[in-house]
C-alpha positions in Angstrom: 19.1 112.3 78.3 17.0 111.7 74.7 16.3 115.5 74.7 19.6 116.9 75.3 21.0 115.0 72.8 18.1 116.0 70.6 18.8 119.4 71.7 22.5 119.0 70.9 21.9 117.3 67.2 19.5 120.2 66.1 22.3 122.6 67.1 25.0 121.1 65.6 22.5 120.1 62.5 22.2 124.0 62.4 26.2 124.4 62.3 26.8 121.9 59.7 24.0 122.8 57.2 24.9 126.4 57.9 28.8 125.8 57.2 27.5 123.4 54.3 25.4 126.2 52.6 28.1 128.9 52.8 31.3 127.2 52.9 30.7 123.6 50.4 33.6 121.8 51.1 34.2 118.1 51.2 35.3 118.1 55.0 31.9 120.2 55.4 29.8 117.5 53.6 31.6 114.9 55.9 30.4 116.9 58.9 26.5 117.7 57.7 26.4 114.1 56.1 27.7 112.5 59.9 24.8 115.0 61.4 22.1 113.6 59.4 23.4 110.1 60.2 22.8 110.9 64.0 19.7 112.4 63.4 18.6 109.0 61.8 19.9 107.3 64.8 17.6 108.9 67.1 14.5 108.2 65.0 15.6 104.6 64.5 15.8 104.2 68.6 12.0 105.8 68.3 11.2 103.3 65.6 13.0 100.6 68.3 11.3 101.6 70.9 7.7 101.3 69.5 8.4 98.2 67.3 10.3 96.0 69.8 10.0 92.5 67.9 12.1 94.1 65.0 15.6 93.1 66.0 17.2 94.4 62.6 17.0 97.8 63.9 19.2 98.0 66.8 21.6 96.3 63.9 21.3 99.6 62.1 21.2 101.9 64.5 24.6 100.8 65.6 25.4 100.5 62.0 24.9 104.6 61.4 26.7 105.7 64.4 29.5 104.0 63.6 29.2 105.6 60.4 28.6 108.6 61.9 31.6 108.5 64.0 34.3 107.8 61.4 32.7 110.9 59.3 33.2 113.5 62.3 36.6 111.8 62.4 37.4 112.2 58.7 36.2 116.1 59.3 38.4 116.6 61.8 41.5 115.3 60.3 40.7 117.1 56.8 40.2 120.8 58.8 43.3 120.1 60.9 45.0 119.4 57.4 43.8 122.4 56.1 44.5 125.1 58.6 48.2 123.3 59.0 48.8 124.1 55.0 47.4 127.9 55.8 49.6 128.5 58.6 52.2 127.3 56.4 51.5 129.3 53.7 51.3 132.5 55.7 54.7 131.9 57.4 56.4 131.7 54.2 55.0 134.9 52.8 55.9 136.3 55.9 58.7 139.2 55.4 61.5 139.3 58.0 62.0 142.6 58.7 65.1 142.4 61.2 67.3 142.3 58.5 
């Protein structure tokens, strides 16, 4: 289970630093920020696993996923946002031709 979701972190790590680099937005800095916050999750449960009578570090690892979580929310709902006011946009400079 650790390497698929490694697996699935570098991949969406690749999506959000490629969207990041040619599109910078702030919903795309939500998304690569929230990425690299995962990313830190699964070397802190490394770190856990190997240093065991350091309690603080569960503490943070469920500190950055939480994080994590509300940032791929906060992405979500500004591209939702955003592609709402398009559509809107291009239906009003739509030209009804049926008259």
């Amino acid at each position: 289970m650790y390497l698929l979701t490694g697996v699935l972190i570098i991949l969406l790590g690749g999506f959000s630093l490629g969207s990041y680099i040619l599109n910078p937005s702030k919903s795309n800095t939500f998304l690569a920020l929230s990425v690299f916050l995962l990313s830190t999750v699964q070397f802190v449960f490394v770190l856990e696993y190997y240093f065991v009578e350091i309690k603080l570090l569960h503490s943070f690892e469920i500190l950055f996923y939480a994080i994590a979580q509300y940032l791929i929310f906060e992405f979500v709902v500004l591209e939702e946002r955003r592609k709402r006011y398009h559509e809107i946009k291009n239906k009003s400079l739509k030209i009804d031709t049926n008259l």
